[in-house]
C-alpha positions in Angstrom: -132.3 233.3 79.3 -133.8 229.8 78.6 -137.2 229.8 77.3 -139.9 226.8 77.4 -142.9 226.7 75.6 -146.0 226.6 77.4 -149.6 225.8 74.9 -153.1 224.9 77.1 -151.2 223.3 79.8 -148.6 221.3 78.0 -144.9 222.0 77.4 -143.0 221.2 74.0 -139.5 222.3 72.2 -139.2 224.7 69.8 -139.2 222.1 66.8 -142.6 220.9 67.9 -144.0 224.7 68.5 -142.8 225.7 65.4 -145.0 222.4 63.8 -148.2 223.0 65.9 -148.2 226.7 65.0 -149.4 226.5 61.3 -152.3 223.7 62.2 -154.1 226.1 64.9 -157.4 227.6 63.1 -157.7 231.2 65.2 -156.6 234.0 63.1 -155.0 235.2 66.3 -153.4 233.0 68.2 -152.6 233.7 71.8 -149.9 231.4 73.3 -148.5 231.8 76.8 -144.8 231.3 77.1 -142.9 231.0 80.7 -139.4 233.1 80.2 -137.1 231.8 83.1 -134.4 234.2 83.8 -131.9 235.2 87.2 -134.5 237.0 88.9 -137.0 234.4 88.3 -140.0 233.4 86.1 -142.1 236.4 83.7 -145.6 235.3 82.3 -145.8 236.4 78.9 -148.3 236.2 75.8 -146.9 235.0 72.3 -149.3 236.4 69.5 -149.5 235.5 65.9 -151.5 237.2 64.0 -151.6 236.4 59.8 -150.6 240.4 59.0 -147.8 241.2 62.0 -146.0 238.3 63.0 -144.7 237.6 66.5 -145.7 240.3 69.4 -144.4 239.5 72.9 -145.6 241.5 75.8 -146.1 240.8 79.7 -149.4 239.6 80.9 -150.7 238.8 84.5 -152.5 235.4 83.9 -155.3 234.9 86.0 -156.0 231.1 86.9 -159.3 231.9 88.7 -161.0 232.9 86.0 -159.7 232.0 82.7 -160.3 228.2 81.6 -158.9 226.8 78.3 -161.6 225.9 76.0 -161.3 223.5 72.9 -163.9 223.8 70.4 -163.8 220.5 68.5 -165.1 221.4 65.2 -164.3 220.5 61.5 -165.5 224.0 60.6 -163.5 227.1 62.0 -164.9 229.2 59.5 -168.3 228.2 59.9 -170.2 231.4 61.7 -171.5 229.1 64.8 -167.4 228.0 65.4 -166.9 231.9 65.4 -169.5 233.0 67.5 -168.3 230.5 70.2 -164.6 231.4 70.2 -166.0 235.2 70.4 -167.9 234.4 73.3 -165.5 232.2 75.0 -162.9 235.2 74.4 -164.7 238.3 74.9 -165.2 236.5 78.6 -161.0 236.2 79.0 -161.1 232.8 78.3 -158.3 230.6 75.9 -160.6 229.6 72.5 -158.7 226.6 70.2 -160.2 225.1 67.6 -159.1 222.1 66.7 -160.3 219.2 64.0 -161.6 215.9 66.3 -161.5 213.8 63.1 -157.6 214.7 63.2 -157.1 213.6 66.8 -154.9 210.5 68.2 -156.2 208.9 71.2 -153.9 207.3 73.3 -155.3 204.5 75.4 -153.0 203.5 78.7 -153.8 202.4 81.4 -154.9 204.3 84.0 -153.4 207.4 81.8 -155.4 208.2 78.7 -154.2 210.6 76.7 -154.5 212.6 72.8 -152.3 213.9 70.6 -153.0 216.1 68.0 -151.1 216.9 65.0 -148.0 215.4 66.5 -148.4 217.6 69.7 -150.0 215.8 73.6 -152.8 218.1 74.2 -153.0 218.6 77.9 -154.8 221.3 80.6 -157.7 221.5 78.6 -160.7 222.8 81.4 -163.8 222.7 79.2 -164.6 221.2 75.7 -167.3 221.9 73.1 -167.9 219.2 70.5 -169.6 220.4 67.5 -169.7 217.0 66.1 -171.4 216.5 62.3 -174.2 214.2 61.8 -171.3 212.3 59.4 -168.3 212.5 62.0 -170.5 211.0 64.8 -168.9 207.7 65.6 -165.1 209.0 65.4 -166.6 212.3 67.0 -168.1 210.7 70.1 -164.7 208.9 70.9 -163.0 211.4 71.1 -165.3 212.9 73.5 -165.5 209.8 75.8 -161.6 210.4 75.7 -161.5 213.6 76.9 -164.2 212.9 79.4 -162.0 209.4 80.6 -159.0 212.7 80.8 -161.4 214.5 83.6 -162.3 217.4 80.8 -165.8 219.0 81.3 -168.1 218.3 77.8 -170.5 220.6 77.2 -172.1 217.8 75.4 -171.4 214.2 76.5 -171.1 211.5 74.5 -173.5 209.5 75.5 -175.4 212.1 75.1 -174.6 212.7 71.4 -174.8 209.1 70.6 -178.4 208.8 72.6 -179.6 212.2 70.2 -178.0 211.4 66.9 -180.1 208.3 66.5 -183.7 209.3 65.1 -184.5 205.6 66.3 -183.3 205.9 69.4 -184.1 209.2 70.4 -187.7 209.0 69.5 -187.6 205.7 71.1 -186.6 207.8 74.5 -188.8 210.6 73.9 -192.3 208.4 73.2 -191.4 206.8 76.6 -191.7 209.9 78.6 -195.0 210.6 77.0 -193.8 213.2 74.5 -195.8 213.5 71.5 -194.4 213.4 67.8 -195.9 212.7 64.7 -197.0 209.3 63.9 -193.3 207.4 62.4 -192.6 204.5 60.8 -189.1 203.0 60.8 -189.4 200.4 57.9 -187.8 196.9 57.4 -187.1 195.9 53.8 -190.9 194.3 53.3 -192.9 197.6 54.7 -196.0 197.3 52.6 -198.3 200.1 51.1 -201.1 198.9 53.0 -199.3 199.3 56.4 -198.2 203.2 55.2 -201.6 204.2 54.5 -203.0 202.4 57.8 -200.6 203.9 60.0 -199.5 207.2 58.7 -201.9 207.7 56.0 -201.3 209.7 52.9 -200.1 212.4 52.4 -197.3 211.6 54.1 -193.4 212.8 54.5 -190.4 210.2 53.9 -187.0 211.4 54.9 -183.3 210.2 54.6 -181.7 209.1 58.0 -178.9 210.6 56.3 -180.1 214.1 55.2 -179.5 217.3 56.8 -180.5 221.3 56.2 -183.7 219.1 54.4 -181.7 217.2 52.1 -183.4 213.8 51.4 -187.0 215.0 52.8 -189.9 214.2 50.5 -193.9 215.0 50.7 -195.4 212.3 48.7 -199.3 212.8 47.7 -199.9 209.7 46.0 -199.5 206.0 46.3 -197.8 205.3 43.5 -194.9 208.1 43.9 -194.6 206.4 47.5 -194.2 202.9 46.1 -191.5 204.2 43.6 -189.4 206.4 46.4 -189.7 203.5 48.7 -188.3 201.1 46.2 -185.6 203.1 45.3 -184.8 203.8 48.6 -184.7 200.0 49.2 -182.4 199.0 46.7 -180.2 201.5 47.1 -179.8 200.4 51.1 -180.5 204.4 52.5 -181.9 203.6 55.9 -185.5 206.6 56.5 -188.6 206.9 57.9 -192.2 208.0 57.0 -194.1 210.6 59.0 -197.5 211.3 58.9 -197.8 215.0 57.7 -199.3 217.5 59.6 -201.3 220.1 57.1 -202.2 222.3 59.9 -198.5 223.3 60.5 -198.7 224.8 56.9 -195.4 224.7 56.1 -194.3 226.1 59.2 -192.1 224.6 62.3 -190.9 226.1 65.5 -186.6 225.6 66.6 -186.0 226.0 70.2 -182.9 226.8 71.9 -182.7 225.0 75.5 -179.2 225.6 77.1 -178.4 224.7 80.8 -182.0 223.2 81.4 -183.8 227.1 80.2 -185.2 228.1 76.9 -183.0 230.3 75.8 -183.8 231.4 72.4 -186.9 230.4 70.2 -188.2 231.3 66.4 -190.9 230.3 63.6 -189.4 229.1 60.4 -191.6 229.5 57.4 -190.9 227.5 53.9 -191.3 229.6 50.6 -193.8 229.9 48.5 -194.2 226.1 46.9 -192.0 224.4 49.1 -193.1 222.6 52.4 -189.2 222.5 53.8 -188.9 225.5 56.4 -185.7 225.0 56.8 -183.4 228.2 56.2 -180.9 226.6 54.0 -183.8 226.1 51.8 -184.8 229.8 51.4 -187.5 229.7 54.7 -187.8 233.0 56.5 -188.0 233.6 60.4 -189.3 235.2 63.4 -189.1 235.6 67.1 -191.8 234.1 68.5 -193.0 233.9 72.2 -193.7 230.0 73.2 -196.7 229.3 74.9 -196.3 227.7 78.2 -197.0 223.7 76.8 -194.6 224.6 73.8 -191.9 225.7 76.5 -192.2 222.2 78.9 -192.4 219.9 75.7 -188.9 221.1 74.5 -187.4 221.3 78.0 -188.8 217.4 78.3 -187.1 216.3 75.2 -183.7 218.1 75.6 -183.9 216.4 79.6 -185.3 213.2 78.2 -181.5 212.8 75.9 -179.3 214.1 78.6 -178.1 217.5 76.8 -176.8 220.8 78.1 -177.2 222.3 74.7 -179.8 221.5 71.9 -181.7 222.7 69.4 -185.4 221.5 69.2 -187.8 221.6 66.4 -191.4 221.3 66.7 -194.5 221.8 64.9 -197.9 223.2 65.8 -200.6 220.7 65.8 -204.4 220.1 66.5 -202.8 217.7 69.6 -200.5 219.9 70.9 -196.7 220.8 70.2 -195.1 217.5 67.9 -191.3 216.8 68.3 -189.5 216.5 65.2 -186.4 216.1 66.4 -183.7 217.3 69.0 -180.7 218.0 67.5 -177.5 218.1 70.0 -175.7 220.7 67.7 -177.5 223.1 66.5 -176.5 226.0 64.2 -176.5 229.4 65.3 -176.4 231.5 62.9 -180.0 231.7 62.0 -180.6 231.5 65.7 -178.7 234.4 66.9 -179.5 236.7 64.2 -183.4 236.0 64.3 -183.8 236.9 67.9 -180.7 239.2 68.6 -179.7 236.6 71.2 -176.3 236.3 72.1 -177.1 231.9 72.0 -173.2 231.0 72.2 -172.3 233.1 75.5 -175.3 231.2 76.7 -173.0 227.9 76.0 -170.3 229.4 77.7 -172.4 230.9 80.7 -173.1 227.0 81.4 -169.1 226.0 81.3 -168.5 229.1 83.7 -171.9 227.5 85.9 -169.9 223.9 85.7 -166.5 224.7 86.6 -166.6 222.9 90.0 -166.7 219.7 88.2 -163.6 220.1 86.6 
């Protein structure tokens, strides 16, 4: 009996097998492996699991339905990579995680292709980037790759790229009339004067940089301003100020907008002396039911940046719902176990919805 290996749609030896095996992130692996004998060809699964080993059994594979999914994420452990390989899974579906910053693209003409970790990765159906704010540039090429391959993106990378830029995305989202609070993107010579003018004071400066509130700043005072600015200056961080909006008292709103419907929503409040609501930062949450204005300003913004799956935030303001920002991968834990919302079979729901274009 002669047997090939068969991973996602590609075929390799048994030297490479043995290679890829160790880099795959799943802590059970599920492999299907052709067995060609005399009275022709048996579908099997090959399992590895960390505490048995090898486990061979027959399985009926059924093309129809089951799509190979690669979930291109740095993080495997990370509980949003888990709850979208459960949810790809738990609907029959092949889950891989793989690291993007770890893949090689091939560029031929007329036949792109990637390999990663020494092994051609082939008859993927459906990927799902879940692209850091720091892996963006290497991130988004390897999504344009896949995409140039005729693989579905649940997010597209021009997409990513128009989102991941606070300039640009707020640049996009002012020019379809949506309201945010009153920015300033500063050269080098922004003056005091022009702050106070425009944004007034107090006001909020924040690292282009920062995430999870990292690098976010009330200032109360002109001078604490001038110093933060000049610092900020000479040390070349590229950020913005924002007018802040007291009437939010320390509260925003994240929205959840997946295949063009609100699908999740919740009220993040910061602790007691802080003005951050941000969860990492020891905010608390709540479900919360969106008024109708709240619901069409965050279905706008995720429409206005070309996304199938975003998470907006907002705050709640004398004018109306204010866009902070649109982010195109949100995390899900706080998410999900806020609302009891099961946000990452959402995700794979719109795949499913997609398939005829792949």
């Amino acid at each position: 009996m002669r047997l090939k290996f068969h991973l996602l749609g590609f075929d390799f030896p048994a030297f490479s097998y043995i290679r890829f095996l160790p880099s795959l992130t799943n802590p059970v692996v599920r492999l299907k492996m052709k067995s060609k004998t005399t009275r022709g060809s048996v579908d099997f699964v090959l399992c590895l699991t960390q505490n048995t080993g090898f486990v061979k059994e027959p399985i009926l594979i059924d093309k129809t339905t089951n799509m190979n999914i690669l979930v291109l994420s740095k993080g495997p452990q990370l509980y949003s990579t888990k709850s979208i390989v459960r949810a790809g899974e738990k609907r029959g579906h092949q889950m891989i995680v793989i690291d993007y910053s770890e893949c090689n693209l091939i560029i031929e003409e007329g036949f792109p292709h990637i390999f990663y970790r020494g092994v051609r990765v082939d008859g993927i159906d459906a990927i799902i980037p879940r692209i850091g704010a720091s892996g963006t540039f290497y991130g988004t090429s390897v999504i344009r790759h896949f995409e140039a391959m005729g693989v579905y993106a649940l997010t597209s990378s021009e997409a990513l790229l128009k989102s991941r830029s606070k300039l640009r995305s707020m640049q996009v989202l002012v020019n379809t009339g949506i309201l945010m609070p009153k920015t300033i993107f500063p050269s080098p010579y922004l003056s005091m004067h022009r702050i106070e003018e425009t944004v007034g004071l107090p006001c909020v400066i924040k690292l282009l940089s920062g995430t999870h509130g990292i690098g976010v700043i009330l200032v109360n005072d002109r001078i604490t301003a001038e110093s933060i600015l000049e610092s900020y200056v000479k040390m070349k961080q590229r950020f913005i100020v924002q007018e802040f909006i007291s009437e939010a008292s320390g509260s925003d709103i994240r929205v959840l907008v997946i295949g063009g419907e609100v699908v999740a929503a919740m009220r993040r409040t910061a602790r007691q002396g802080e003005f951050r609501s941000n969860l990492h930062r020891g905010g608390n949450s709540e479900n919360i039911e969106l008024s109708k204005e709240e619901q069409e300003t965050a279905l706008a913004a995720v429409k206005a940046l070309g996304l199938e799956v975003a998470g907006v935030d907002m705050l709640q303001s004398k004018r109306g719902p204010l866009i902070l920002e649109v982010n195109a991968s949100p995390g899900l834990e706080g998410i999900e176990t806020t609302t009891g919302i099961d946000v990452a079979g959402k995700m794979i729901d719109v795949i499913e919805g997609n398939r005829g274009l792949f």
